[in-house]
C-alpha positions as CSV (number, residue, x, y, z in Angstrom):
1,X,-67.9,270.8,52.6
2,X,-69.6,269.6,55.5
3,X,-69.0,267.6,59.1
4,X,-71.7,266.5,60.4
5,X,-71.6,267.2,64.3
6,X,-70.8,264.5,66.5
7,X,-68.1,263.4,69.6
8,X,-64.9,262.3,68.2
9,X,-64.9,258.5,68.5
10,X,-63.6,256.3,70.7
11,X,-61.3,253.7,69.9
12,X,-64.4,251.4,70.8
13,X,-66.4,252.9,68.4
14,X,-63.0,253.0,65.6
15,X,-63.1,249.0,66.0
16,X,-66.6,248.6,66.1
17,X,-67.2,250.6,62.6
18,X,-63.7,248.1,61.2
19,X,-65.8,245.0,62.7
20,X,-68.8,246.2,60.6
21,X,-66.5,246.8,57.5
22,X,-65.7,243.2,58.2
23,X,-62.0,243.3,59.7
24,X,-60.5,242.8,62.5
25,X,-58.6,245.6,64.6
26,X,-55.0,243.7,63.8
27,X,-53.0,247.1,63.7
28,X,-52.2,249.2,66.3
29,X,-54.5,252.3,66.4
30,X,-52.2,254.6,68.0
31,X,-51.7,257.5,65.2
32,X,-53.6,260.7,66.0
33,X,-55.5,262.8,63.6
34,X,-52.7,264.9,62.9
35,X,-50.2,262.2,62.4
36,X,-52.6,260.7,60.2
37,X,-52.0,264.2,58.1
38,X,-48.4,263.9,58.2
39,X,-48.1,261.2,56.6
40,X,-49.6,262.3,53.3
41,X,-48.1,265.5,53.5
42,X,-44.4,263.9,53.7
43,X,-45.4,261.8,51.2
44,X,-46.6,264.4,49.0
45,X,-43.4,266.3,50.2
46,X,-42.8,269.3,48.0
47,X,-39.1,269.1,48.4
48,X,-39.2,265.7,47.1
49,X,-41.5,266.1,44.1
50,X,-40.8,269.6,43.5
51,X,-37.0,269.4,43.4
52,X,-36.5,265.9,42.1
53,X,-38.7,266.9,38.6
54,X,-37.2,270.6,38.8
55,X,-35.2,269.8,36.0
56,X,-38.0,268.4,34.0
57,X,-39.7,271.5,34.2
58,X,-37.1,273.7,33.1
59,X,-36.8,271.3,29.8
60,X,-40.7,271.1,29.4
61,X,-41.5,274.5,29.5
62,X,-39.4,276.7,31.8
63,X,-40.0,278.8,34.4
64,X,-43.7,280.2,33.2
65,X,-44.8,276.1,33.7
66,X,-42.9,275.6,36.9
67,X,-44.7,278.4,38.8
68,X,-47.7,278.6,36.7
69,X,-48.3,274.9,36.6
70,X,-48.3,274.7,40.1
71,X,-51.9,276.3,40.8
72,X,-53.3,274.9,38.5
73,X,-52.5,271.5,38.9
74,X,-53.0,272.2,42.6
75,X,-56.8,273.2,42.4
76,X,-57.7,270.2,39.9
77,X,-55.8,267.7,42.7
78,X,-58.3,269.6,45.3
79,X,-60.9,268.6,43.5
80,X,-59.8,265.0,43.6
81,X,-58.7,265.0,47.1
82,X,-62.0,266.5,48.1
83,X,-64.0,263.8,46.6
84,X,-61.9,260.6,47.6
85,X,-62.0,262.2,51.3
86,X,-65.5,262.4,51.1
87,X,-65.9,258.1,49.9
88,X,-62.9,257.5,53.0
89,X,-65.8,258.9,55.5
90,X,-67.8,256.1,54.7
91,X,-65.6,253.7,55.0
92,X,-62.4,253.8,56.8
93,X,-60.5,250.8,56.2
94,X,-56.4,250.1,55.1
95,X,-57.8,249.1,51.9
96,X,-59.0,252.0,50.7
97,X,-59.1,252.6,47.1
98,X,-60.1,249.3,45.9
99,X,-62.1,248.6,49.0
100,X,-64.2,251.5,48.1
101,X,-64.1,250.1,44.7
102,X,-66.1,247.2,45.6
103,X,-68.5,248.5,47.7
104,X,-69.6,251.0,45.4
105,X,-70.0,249.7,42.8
106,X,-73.5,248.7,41.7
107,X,-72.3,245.7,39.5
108,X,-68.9,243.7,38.9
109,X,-67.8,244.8,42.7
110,X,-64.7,242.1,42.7
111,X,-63.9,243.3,39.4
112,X,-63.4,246.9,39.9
113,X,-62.0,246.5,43.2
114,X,-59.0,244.4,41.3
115,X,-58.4,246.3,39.0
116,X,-58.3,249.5,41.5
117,X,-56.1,247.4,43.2
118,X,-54.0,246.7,40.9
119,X,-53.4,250.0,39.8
120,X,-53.1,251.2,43.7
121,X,-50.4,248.9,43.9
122,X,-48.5,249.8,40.5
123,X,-48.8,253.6,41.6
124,X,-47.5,253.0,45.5
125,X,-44.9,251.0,44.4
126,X,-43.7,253.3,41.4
127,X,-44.2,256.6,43.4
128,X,-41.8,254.8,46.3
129,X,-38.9,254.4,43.9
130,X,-39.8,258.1,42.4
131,X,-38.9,259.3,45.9
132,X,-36.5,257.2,47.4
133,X,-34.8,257.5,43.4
134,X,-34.9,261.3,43.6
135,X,-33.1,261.0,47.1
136,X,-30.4,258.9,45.5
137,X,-30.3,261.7,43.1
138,X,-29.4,264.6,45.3
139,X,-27.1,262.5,48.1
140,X,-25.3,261.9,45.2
141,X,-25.0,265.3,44.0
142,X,-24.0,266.4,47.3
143,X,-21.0,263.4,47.6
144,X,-19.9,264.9,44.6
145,X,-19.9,268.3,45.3
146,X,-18.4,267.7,48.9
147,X,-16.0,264.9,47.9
148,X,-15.7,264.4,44.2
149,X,-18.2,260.9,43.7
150,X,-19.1,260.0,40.6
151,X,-22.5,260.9,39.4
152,X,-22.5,257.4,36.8
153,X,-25.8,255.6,37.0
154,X,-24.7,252.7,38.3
155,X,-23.6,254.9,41.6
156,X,-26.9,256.3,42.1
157,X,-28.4,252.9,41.5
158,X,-26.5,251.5,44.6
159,X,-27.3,254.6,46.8
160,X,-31.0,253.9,45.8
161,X,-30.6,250.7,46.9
162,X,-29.0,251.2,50.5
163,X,-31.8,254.3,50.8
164,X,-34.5,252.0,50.2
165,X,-32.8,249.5,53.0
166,X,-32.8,251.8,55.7
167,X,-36.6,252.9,54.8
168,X,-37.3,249.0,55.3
169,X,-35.5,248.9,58.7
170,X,-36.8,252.1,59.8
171,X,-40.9,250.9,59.5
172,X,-39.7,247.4,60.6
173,X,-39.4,249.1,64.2
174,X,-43.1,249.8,64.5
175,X,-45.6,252.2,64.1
176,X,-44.9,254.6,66.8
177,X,-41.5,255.4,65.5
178,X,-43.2,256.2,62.2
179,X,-45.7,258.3,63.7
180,X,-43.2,260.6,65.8
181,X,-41.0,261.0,62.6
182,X,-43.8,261.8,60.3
183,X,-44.8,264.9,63.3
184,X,-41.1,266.1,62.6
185,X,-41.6,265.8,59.0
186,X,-44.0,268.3,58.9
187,X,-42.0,270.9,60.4
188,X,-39.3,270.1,58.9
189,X,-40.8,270.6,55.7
190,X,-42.2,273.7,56.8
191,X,-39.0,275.4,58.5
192,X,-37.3,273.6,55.1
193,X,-39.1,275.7,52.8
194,X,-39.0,278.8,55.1
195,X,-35.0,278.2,55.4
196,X,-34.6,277.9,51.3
197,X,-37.0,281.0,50.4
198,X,-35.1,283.1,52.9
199,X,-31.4,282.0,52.0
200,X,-32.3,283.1,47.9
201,X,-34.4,286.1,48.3
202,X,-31.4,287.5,50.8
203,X,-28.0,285.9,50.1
204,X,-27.4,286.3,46.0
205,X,-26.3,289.5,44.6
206,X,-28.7,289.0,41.3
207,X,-32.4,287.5,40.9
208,X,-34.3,286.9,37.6
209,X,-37.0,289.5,37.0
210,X,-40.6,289.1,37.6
211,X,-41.1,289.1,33.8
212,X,-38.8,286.4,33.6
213,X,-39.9,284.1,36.1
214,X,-43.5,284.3,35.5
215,X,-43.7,284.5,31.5
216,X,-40.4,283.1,30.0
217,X,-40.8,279.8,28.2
218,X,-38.0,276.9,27.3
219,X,-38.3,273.9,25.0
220,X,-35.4,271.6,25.2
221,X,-37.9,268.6,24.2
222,X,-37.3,269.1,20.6
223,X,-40.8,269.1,19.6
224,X,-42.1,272.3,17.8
225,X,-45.5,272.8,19.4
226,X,-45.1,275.1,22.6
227,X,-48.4,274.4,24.0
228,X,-47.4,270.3,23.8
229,X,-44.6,271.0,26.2
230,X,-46.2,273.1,28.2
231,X,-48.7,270.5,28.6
232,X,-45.7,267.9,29.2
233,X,-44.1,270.3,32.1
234,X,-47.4,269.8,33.9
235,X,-45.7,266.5,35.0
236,X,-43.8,268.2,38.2
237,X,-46.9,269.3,39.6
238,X,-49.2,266.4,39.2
239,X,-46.4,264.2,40.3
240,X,-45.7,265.9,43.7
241,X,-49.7,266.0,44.6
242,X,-49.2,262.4,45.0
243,X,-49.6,259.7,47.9
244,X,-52.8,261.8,49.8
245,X,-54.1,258.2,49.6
246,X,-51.8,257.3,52.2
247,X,-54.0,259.1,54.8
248,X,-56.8,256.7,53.9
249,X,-54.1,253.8,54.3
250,X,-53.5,254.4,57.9
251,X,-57.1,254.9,59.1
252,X,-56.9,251.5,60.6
253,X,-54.2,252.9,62.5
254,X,-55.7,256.1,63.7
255,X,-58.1,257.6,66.2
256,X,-61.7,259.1,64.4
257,X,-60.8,257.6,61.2
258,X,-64.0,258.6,59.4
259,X,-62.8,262.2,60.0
260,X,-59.4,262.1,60.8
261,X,-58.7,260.2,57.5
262,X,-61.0,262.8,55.1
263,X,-59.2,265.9,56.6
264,X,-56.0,264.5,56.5
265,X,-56.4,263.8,53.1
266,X,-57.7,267.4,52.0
267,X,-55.3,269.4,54.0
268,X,-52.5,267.3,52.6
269,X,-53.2,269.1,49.4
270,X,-54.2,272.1,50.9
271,X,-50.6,273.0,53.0
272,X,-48.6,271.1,50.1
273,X,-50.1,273.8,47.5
274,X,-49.3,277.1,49.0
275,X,-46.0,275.8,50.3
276,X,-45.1,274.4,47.2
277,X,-45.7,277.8,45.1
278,X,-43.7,279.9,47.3
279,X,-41.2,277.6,47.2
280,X,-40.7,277.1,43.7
281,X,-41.0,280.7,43.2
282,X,-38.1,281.2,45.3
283,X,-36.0,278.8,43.7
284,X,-37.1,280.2,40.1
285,X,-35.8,284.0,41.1
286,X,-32.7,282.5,41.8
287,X,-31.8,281.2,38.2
288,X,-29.6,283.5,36.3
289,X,-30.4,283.1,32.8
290,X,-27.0,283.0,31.3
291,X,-26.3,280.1,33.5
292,X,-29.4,277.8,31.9
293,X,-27.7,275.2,30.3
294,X,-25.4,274.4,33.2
295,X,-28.4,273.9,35.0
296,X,-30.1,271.6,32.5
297,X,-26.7,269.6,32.2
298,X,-26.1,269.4,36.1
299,X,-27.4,265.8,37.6
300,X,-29.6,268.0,40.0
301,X,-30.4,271.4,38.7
302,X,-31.8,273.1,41.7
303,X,-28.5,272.3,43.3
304,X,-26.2,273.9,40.8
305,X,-29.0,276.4,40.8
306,X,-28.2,277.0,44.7
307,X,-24.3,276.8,43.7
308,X,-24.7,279.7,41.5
309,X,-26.8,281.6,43.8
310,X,-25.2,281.5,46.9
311,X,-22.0,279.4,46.6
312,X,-20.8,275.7,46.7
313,X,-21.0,275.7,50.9
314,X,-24.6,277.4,50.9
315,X,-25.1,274.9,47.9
316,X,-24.0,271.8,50.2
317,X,-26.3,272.9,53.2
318,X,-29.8,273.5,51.6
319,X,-28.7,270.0,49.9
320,X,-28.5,268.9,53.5
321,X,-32.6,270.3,54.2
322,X,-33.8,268.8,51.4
323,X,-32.4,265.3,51.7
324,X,-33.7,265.1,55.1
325,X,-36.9,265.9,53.8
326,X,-36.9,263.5,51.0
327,X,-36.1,260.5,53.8
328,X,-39.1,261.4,55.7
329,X,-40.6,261.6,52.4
330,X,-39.6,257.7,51.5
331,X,-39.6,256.2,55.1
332,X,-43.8,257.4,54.7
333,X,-44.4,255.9,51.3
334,X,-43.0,252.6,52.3
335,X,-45.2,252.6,55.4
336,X,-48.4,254.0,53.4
337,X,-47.7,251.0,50.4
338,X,-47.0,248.4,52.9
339,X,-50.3,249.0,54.5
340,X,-52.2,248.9,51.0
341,X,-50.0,245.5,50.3
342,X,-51.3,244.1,53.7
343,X,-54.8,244.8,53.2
344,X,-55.2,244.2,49.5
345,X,-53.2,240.6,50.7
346,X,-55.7,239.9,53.1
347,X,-58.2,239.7,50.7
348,X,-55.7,237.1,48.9
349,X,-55.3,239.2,45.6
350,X,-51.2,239.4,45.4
351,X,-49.7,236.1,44.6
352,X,-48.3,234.6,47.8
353,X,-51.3,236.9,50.0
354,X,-50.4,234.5,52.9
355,X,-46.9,235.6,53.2
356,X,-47.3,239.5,52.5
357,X,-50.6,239.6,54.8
358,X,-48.3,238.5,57.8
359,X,-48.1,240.9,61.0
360,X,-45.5,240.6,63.4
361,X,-46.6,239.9,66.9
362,X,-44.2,242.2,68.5
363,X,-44.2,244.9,66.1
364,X,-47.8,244.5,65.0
365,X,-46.4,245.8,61.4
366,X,-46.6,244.3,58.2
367,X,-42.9,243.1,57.9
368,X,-43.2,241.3,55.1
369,X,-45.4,243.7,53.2
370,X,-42.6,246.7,54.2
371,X,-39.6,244.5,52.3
372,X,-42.2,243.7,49.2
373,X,-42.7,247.7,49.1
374,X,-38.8,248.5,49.3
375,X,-38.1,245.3,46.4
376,X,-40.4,246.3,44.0
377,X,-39.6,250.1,43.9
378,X,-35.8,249.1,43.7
379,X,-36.8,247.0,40.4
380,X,-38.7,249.8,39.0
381,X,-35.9,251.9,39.3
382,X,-33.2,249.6,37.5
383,X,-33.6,250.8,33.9
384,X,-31.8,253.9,34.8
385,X,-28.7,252.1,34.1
386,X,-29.1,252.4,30.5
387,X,-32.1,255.1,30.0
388,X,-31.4,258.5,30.8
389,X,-35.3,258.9,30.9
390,X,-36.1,256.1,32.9
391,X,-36.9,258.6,36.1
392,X,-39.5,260.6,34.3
393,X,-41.2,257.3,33.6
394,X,-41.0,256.0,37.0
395,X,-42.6,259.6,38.0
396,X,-45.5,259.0,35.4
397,X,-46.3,255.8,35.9
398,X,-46.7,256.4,39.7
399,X,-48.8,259.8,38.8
400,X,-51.0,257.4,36.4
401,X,-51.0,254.2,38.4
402,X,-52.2,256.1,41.9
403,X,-54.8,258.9,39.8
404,X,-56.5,255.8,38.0
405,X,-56.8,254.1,41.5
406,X,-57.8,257.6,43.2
407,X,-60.7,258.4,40.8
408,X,-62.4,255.1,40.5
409,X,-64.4,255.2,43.7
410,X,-65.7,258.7,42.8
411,X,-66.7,257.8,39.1
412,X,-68.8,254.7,40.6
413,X,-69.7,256.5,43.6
414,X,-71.2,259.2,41.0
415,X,-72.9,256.1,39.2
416,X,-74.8,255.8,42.9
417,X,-76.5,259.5,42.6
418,X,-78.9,259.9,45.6
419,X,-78.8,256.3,46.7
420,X,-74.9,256.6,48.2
421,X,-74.8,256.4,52.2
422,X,-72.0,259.1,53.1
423,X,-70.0,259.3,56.5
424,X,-70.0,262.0,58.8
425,X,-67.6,264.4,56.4
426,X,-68.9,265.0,53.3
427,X,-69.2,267.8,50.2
428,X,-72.9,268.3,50.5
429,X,-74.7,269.4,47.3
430,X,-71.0,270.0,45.6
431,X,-70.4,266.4,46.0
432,X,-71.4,266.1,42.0
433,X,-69.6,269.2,40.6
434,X,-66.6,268.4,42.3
435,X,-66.5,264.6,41.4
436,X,-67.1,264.8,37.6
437,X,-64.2,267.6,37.6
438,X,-61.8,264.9,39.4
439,X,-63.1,262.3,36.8
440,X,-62.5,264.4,33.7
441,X,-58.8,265.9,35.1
442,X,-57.7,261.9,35.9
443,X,-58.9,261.0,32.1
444,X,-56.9,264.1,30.9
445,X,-53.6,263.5,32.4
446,X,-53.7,259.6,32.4
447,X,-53.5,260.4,28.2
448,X,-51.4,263.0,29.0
449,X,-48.3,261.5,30.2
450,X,-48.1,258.3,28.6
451,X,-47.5,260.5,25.6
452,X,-43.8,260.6,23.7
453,X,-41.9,263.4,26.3
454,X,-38.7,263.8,23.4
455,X,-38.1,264.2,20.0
456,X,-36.9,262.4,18.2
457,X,-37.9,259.0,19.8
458,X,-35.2,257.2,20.6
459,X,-34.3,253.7,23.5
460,X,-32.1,256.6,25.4
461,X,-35.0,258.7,25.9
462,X,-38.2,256.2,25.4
463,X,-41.1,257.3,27.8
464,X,-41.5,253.8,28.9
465,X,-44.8,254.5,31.0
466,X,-47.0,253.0,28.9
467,X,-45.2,249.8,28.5
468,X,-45.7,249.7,32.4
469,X,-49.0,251.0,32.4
470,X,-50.2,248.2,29.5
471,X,-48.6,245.2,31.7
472,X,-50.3,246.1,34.4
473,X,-53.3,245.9,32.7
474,X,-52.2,242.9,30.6
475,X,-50.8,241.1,34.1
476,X,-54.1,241.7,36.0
477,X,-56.9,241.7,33.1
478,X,-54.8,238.1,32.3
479,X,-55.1,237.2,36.2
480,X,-58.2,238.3,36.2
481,X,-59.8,235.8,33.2
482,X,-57.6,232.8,33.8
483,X,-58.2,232.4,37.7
484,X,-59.1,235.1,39.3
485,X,-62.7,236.2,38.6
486,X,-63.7,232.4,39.7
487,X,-62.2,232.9,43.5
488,X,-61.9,236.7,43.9
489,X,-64.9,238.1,45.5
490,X,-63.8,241.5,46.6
491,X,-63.1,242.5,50.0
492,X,-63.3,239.5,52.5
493,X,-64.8,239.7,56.1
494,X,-62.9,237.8,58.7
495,X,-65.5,236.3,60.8
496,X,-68.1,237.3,62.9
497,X,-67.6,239.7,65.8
498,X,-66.7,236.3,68.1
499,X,-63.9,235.6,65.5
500,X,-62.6,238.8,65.0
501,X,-62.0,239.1,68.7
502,X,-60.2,235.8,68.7
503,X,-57.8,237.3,66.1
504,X,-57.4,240.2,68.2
505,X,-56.5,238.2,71.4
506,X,-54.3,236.3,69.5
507,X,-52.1,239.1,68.0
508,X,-52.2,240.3,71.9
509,X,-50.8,237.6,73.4
């Protein structure tokens, strides 16, 4: 890994590199370089992810593949991170993903970037309802614990809904508000984890062994092969190491981009994966073995696991932590897909480009973008009301949708070998081991978790990824032959550097 030396740039020199990308500096560039890290680290929020998918872990393998999966899942998403921080170097831009798509590709450029962004957008969208769901999820365990609500799916459906609202108002009020939340975030999360760990090594009278919570195995899948499930429980991990991208999102937004948005990108993954291990170690030598099935039969199990351990009150307040947590968690994904609806708008790919590419004056946000974000994940999230397995779908397609996205650049970037211009942060000679690891994990786990997750297949438990995954592709590739290849050329430039100030003195007025 390398940075090549240099004074951190100016916000001059920020707009002068967007005006050469072809854009004009439309959002505010207020967020720092460690903002710019917060936001992908909320997003990736390991007591959103890790929590929210708990239970799924203890079904798909148990607590061997909760704390074993973790690592290894962890270094494989390095690897990814690594290499899209190294192609967001070069070029620093809201668009990202399929952006990078474009320009690196040696033929077909408004192809892959479509389809990139197509997939970008699936993935932001699903992994916005996977959080802001998962939040619905434990306010409404704690309303029932505190208060008797009912934990019917229809209930957690409206509580989605009014979270998803007030993530909507929240990044209507403009960026700096988003900015000084994400900063708390991260010590939130940080003093969160801290706060849990402590509470269940000290407060409950019994743990689980060491044997147990690093060896024993559960299969509550009903499919015979162990190593299948095991393979299935992977799911938690790779789910959580999600949204990184969002650093690359906001470079437009923040100061140094072409470093700022590489290292926020890799130390995302970096705090997230030690963090994340100790905490769900923590929460796995809390589990009292004769208490499993209540767990697994509890709407959240980590809160009935905290219930057990240290009592309904304890129970209520670590509830309380992780809830705040997980609306930072949402409030940033909305911001981070809003951003990738603007951009990939502006390059008229969405239908109706004009009205989501909007920014308001005052604000200088996206509005329209934020309240497409907040719609779609809320539709996303409605079969719930009559599949039980409709969140571990939203999970995996968002895992799928965003990985797909992620790994492009870096297969065609690959595809470039020695003729590739890289930015001022890059891998140096492990740029090629690093990116054919990322490339060959993405193709792995893309198979992986479109795969049948019960047995015996049934509507109440249907892993409906694929379904999602194959419209996507049948929606876009459809787009794409009809009407789209003969207008969409890929990222567009604005203007020249006369009319890209114009647009700039117009938002400024």
């Amino acid at each position: 890994m390398a940075d090549d030396i240099a004074a951190v740039p100016t916000a001059d020199e920020d707009e002068q590199r967007l005006h050469e990308l072809g854009y004009a500096q439309e959002l505010r560039r207020r967020m720092s370089g460690f903002s710019n890290f917060a936001v992908s680290f909320t997003i990736i929020s390991i007591l959103s992810g890790c929590l929210t998918l708990y239970g799924y872990g203890m079904v798909t393998g148990g607590p061997a593949i909760i704390v074993w999966g973790w690592p290894i899942v962890g270094i494989m998403t390095l690897m990814v991170g690594l290499s899209m921080a190294e192609v967001c170097s070069g070029f620093p831009t809201a668009g990202g993903l399929y952006y990078w798509s474009a320009k690196l590709a040696r033929t077909n450029g408004p192809a892959w970037a479509w389809f990139t962004g197509w997939f970008n957008f699936l993935g932001q969208v699903a992994i916005t309802a996977g959080i802001d769901f998962g939040c619905a999820f434990f306010i409404n365990a704690l309303l029932n614990l505190q208060w008797g609500v009912s934990t019917a799916h229809w209930v957690t459906i409206l509580i989605f809904a009014g979270v998803l609202f007030v993530h909507g108002l929240m990044n209507q009020f403009g960026i700096r508000l988003v900015a000084l939340l994400n900063n708390v975030s991260v010590w939130w999360h940080i003093l969160g984890v801290l706060i849990i760990v402590s509470v269940l090594a000290f407060v409950p009278s019994h743990h689980a062994s060491a044997h147990y919570v690093f060896t024993s195995i559960y299969n509550g899948t009903g499919w015979h092969s162990t190593f299948y499930v095991l393979l299935l429980g992977l799911l938690l991990a790779q789910y959580t190491f999600t949204g990184y991208d969002a650093s690359a999102h906001m470079t437009e937004e923040t100061r140094g981009a072409s470093r700022s948005g590489p290292r926020g990108i890799v130390m995302s993954i970096v705090v997230s994966l030690f963090a994340g291990w100790l905490l769900l170690i923590g929460i796995t030598f809390a589990i009292q073995a004769t208490h499993y099935q209540v767990y697994l039969g509890a709407l959240v199990p980590p809160a009935q696991v905290f219930a057990t351990a240290i009592g309904a009150t304890g129970a209520k307040l670590l509830l309380l932590v992780i809830i705040g947590a997980q609306l930072f968690c949402g409030m940033s994904s909305v911001t981070a897909n809003s951003r990738m609806i603007y951009a990939f708008s502006r390059d008229g790919a969405l239908p109706g480009s004009n009205l989501w590419h909007k920014v308001n004056k005052r604000t200088r946000t996206p509005t329209n973008a934020i309240w497409l974000a907040a719609a779609g994940a809320l539709i996303l999230g409605l079969p719930y009301l009559w599949n039980s397995a409709a969140y571990a779908a939203v999970t995996a397609i968002a895992t799928i949708g965003l990985y797909i996205a992620y790994v492009s650049p870096t297969y065609l970037r690959l595809r470039q070998g020695a003729s590739y211009q890289r930015g001022p942060w890059h891998l140096g000679r492990w740029s090629y081991p690093v990116g054919i690891i990322a490339v060959i994990w993405v193709f792995f786990i893309t198979i992986l978790f479109m795969l049948p997750t019960g047995s015996p297949i049934g509507w109440g438990n249907f892993n409906y990824t694929v379904v999602a995954v194959v419209a996507v592709i049948g929606f876009a590739g459809i787009y794409w032959l009809v009407s789209a290849k003969n207008w969409f050329t890929g990222p567009k430039v604005q203007g020249s550097a006369e009319e890209l100030a114009a647009i700039e003195r117009e938002l400024s007025t």
